[in-house]
C-alpha positions as CSV (number, residue, x, y, z in Angstrom):
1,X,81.2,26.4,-78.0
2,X,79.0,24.4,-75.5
3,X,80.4,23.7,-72.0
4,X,79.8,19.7,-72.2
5,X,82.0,19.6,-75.6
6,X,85.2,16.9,-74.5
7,X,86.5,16.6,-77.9
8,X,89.2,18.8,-79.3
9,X,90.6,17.6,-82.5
10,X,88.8,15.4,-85.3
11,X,90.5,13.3,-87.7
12,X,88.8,13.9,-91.4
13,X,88.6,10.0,-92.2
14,X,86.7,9.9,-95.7
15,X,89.8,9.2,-97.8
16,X,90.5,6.2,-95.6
17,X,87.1,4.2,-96.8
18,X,89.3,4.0,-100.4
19,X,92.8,3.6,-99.8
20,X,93.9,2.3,-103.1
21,X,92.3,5.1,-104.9
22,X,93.8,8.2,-102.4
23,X,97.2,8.2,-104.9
24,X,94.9,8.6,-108.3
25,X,92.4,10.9,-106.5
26,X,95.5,12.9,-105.3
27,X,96.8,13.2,-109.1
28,X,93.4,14.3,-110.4
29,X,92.1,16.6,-107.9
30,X,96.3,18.6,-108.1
31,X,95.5,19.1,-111.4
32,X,92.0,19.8,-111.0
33,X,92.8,22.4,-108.7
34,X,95.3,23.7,-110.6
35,X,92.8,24.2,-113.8
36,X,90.2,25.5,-111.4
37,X,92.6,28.5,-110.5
38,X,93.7,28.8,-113.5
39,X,90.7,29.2,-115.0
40,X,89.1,31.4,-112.5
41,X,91.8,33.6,-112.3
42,X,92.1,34.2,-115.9
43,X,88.4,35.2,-116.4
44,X,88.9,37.0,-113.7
45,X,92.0,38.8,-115.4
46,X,90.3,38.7,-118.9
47,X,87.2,41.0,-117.4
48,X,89.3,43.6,-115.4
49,X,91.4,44.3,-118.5
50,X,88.9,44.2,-121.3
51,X,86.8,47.3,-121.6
52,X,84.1,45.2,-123.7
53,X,83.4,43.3,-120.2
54,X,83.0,46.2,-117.6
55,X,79.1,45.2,-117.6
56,X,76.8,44.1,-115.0
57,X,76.7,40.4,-116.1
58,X,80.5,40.1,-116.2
59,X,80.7,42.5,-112.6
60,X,78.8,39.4,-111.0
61,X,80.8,36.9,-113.0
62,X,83.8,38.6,-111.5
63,X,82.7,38.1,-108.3
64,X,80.9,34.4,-108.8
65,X,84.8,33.1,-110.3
66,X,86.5,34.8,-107.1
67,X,84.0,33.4,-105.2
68,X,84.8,30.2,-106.6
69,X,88.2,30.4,-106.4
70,X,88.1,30.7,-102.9
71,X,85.9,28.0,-101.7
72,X,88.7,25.8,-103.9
73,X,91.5,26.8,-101.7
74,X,89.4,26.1,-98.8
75,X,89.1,22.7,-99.7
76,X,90.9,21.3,-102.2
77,X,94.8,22.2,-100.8
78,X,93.5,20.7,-97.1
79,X,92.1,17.6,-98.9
80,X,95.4,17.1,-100.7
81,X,97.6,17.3,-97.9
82,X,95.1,14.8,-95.8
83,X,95.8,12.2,-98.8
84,X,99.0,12.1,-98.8
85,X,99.1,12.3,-95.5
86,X,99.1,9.9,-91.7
87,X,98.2,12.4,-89.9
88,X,94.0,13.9,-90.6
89,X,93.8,15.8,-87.8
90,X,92.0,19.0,-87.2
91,X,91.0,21.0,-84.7
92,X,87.8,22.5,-83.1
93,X,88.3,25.9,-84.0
94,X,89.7,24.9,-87.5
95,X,86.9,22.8,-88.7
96,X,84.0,25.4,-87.5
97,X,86.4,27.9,-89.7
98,X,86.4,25.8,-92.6
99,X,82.5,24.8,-92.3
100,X,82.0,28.9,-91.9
101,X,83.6,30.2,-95.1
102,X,83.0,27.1,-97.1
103,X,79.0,27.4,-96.5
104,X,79.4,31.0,-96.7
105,X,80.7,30.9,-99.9
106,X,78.4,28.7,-100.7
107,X,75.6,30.8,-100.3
108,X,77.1,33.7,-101.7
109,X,77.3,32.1,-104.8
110,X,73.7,31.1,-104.5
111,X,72.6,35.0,-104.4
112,X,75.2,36.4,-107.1
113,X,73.3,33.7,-109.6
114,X,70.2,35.4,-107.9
115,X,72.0,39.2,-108.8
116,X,73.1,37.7,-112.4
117,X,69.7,36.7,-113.3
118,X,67.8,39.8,-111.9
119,X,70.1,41.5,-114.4
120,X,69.2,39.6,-117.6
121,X,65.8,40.3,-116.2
122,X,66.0,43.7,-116.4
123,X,68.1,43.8,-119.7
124,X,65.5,41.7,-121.8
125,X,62.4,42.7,-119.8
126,X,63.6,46.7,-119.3
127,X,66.1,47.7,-121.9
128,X,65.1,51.1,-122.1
129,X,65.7,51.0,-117.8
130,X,68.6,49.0,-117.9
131,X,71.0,51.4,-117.5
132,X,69.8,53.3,-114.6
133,X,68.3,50.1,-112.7
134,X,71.5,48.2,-112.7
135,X,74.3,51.3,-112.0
136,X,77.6,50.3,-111.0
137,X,76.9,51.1,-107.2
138,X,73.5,48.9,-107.4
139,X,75.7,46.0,-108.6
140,X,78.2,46.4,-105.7
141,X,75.4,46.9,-103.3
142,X,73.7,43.4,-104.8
143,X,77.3,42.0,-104.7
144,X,77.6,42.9,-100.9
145,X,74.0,41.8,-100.1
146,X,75.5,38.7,-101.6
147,X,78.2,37.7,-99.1
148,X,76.8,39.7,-96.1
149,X,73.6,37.4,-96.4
150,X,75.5,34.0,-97.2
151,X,78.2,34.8,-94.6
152,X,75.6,35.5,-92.3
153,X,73.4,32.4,-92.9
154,X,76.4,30.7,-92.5
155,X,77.3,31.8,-88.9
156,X,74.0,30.7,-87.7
157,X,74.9,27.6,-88.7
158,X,78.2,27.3,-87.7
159,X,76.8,28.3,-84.0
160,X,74.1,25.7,-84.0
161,X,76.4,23.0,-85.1
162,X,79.3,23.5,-82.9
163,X,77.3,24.3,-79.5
164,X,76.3,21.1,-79.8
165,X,77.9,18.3,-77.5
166,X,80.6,15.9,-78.7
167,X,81.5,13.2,-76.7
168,X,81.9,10.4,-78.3
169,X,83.6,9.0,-82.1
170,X,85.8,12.4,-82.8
171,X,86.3,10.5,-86.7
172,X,84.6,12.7,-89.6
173,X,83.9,10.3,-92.5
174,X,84.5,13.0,-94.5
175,X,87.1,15.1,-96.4
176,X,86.3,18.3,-95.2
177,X,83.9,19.4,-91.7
178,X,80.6,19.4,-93.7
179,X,77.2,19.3,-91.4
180,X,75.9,15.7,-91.8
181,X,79.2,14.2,-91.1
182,X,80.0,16.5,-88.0
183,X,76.5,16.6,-86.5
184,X,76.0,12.6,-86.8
185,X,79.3,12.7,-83.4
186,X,77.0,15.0,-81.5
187,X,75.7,13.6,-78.1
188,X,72.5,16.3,-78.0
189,X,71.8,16.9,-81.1
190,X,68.1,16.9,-81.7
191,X,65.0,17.2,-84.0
192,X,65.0,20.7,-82.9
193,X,68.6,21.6,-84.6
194,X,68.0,20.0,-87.8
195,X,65.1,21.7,-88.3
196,X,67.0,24.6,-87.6
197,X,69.7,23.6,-90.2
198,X,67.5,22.7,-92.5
199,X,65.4,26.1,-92.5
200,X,68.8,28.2,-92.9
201,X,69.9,26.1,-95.8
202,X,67.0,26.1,-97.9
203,X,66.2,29.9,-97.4
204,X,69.8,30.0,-99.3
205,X,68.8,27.0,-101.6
206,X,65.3,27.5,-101.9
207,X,65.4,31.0,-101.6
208,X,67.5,31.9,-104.1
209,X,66.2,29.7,-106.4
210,X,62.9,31.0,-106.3
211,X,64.4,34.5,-106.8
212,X,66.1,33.0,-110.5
213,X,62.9,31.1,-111.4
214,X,60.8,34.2,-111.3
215,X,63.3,36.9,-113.0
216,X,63.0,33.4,-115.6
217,X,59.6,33.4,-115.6
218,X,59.0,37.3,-117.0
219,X,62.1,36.4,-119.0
220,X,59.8,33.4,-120.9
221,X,56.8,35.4,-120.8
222,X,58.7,38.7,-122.5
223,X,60.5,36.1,-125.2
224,X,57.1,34.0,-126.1
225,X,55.7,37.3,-127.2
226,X,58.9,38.5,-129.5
227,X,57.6,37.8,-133.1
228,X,60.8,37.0,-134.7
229,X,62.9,33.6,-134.3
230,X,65.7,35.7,-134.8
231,X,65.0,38.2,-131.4
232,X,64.0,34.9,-129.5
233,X,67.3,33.4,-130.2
234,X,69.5,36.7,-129.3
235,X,67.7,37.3,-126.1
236,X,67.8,33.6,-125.0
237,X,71.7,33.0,-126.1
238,X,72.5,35.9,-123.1
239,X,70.9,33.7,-120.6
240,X,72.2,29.9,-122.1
241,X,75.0,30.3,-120.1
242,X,74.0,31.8,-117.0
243,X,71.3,28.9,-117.2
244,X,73.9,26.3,-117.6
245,X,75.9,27.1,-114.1
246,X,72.5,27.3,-112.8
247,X,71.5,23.7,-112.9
248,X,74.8,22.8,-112.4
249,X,75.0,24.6,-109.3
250,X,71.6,23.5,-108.0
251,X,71.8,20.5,-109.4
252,X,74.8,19.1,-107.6
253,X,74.0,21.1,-103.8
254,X,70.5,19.6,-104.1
255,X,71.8,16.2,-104.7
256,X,74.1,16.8,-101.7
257,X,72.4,18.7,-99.0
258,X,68.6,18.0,-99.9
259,X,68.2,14.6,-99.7
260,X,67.4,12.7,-96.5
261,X,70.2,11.6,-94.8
262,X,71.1,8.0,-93.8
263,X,74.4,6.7,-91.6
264,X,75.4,4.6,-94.2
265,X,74.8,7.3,-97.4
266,X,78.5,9.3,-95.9
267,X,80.6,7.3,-98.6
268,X,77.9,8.1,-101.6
269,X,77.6,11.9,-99.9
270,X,81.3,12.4,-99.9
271,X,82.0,11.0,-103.3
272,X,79.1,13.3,-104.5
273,X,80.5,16.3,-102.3
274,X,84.2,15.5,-104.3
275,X,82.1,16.1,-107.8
276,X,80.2,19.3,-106.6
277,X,83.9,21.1,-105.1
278,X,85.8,20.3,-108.3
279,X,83.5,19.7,-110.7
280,X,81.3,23.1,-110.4
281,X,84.2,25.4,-110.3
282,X,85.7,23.7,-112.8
283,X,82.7,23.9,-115.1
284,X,81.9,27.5,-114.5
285,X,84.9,29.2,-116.3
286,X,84.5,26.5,-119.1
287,X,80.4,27.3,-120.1
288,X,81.1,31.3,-120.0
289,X,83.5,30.9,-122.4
290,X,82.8,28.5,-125.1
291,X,79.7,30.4,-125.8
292,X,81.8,33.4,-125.9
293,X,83.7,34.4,-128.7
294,X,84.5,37.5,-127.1
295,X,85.5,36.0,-123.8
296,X,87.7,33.4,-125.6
297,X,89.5,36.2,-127.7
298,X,89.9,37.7,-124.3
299,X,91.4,34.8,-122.7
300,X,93.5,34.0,-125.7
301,X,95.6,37.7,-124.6
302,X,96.1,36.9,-120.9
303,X,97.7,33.4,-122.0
304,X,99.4,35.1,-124.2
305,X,100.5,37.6,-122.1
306,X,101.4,35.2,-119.5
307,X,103.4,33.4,-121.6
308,X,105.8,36.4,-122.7
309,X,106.0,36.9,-119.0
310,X,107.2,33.6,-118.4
311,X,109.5,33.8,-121.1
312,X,110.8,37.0,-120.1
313,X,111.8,35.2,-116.7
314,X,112.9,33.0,-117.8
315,X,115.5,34.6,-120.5
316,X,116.7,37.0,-117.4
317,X,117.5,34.2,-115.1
318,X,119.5,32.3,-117.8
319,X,121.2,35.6,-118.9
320,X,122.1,35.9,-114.9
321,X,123.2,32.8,-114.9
């Protein structure tokens, strides 16, 4: 932390802009949450104990829901405590935390959609390959690649942003220490450091981006050569829903973190940050399995199985009773 830094504790203030709507946003973002885990969890569940999923694609899908998962509880159990409650407050070291595995996360999931379509790549483009280029300990080493370079990222940015100087306004008008909102209280903080920021995000943005638009591109060229309607449509419906979390994903963080930024866009920025942290979880879980008859079937036995559990509980407590 710099050595001019005064303040020690901000207040996370965004909720206070809409005060009549803190009691339904508490209401839908519970449940929200709730599904989110739910949902998450499950695939999660559904892949480790169906042998028909122990793939690549579903390895990094795996790894994307857990990954999503945990930016949730990052944010959303912090965010609902703050509405319901007087008190926002959070500390130095707390807020760099949260900003450090929140964008961390963030870009991990950026390079596991990079990992997931490097593998439909290779599965379309090299099926005869595909076995020995994507191995189970290549996928765990693109998986680790994954959160050592968006963990890493991160912590560059985390350093930048909090050896900065604040001295003045200690009120985030946010609901959770994202950069804008944080940087806008610094004393010093110059042309210099956002460029800096800006760099280090859009390698993860940009970067991976690039690295899905050209595995896409030989993926395009490879289908607009297959003579039959029949192959074209096979080969594309294993990358529809990959594709869909794709430009959800980027979609939403472009929105958020690309566009110029204005002191009086916060509201509109937090408002659209609220969409991209439940929203893109939320969806993710949701587009993998409605094109899935497998993964549906799948899911189908862990809520079934989950529901003799419950039942089982609940039988031995009444019996104990």
């Amino acid at each position: 932390m710099g050595n001019h830094t005064t303040v020690s504790t901000f207040l996370l203030w965004g909720f206070c802009s809409f005060p009549d709507l803190q009691s339904p946003l508490f209401v839908v973002i519970f449940f929200s949450h709730v599904t989110i885990l739910a949902a998450n969890v499950s695939i999660i569940v559904a892949i480790k104990l169906s042998h028909n999923f122990h793939t690549p694609m579903y390895f990094f899908l795996c790894g994307l829901s857990f990954s999503e998962t945990c930016t949730t509880i990052i944010i959303l159990p912090r965010m609902l405590v703050d509405l319901l409650s007087d008190s926002k407050s959070i500390s130095l070291p707390e807020c760099a935390t949260q900003m450090f595995i929140f964008f961390g996360l963030g870009g991990n999931n950026c390079f596991i959609m990079a990992a997931m379509s490097y593998d439909r790549y290779t599965a379309i483009c090299n099926p005869l390959h595909y076995a020995i280029q994507m191995t189970h300990k290549i996928c765990f080493q693109l998986m680790m690649a994954s959160w050592m370079v968006g963990f890493l990222v991160s912590l560059c940015i985390v350093i930048i942003v909090f050896n900065l100087s604040f001295c003045d306004s200690n009120i985030i008008q946010h609901f959770f220490c994202d950069i804008s909102p944080v940087v806008s209280l610094a004393c010093d903080y110059t042309l210099y450091h956002g460029m800096a920021i800006f760099v280090l995000s859009a390698f993860v943005l940009v970067g991976s981006f690039i690295l899905i638009k050209i595995s896409y591109v030989f993926i395009g060229s490879i289908l607009m050569k297959m003579p039959s309607a029949k192959g074209k449509h096979k080969a594309f419906s294993t990358c529809s829903s990959h594709l869909a979390v794709v430009c959800i994903h980027y979609g939403f963080a472009c929105f958020v973190y690309s566009r110029p930024k204005y002191s009086d866009s916060f509201h509109e920025d937090m408002l659209m940050a609220v969409t991209y942290t439940v929203l893109t979880p939320l969806l993710n879980p949701i587009v993998y399995s409605l094109r899935n008859k497998e993964m549906q079937i799948a899911l189908r036995k862990v809520l079934d199985n989950a529901n003799r559990f419950i039942h089982q509980m609940v039988n031995k407590r009444a019996l104990n009773i």
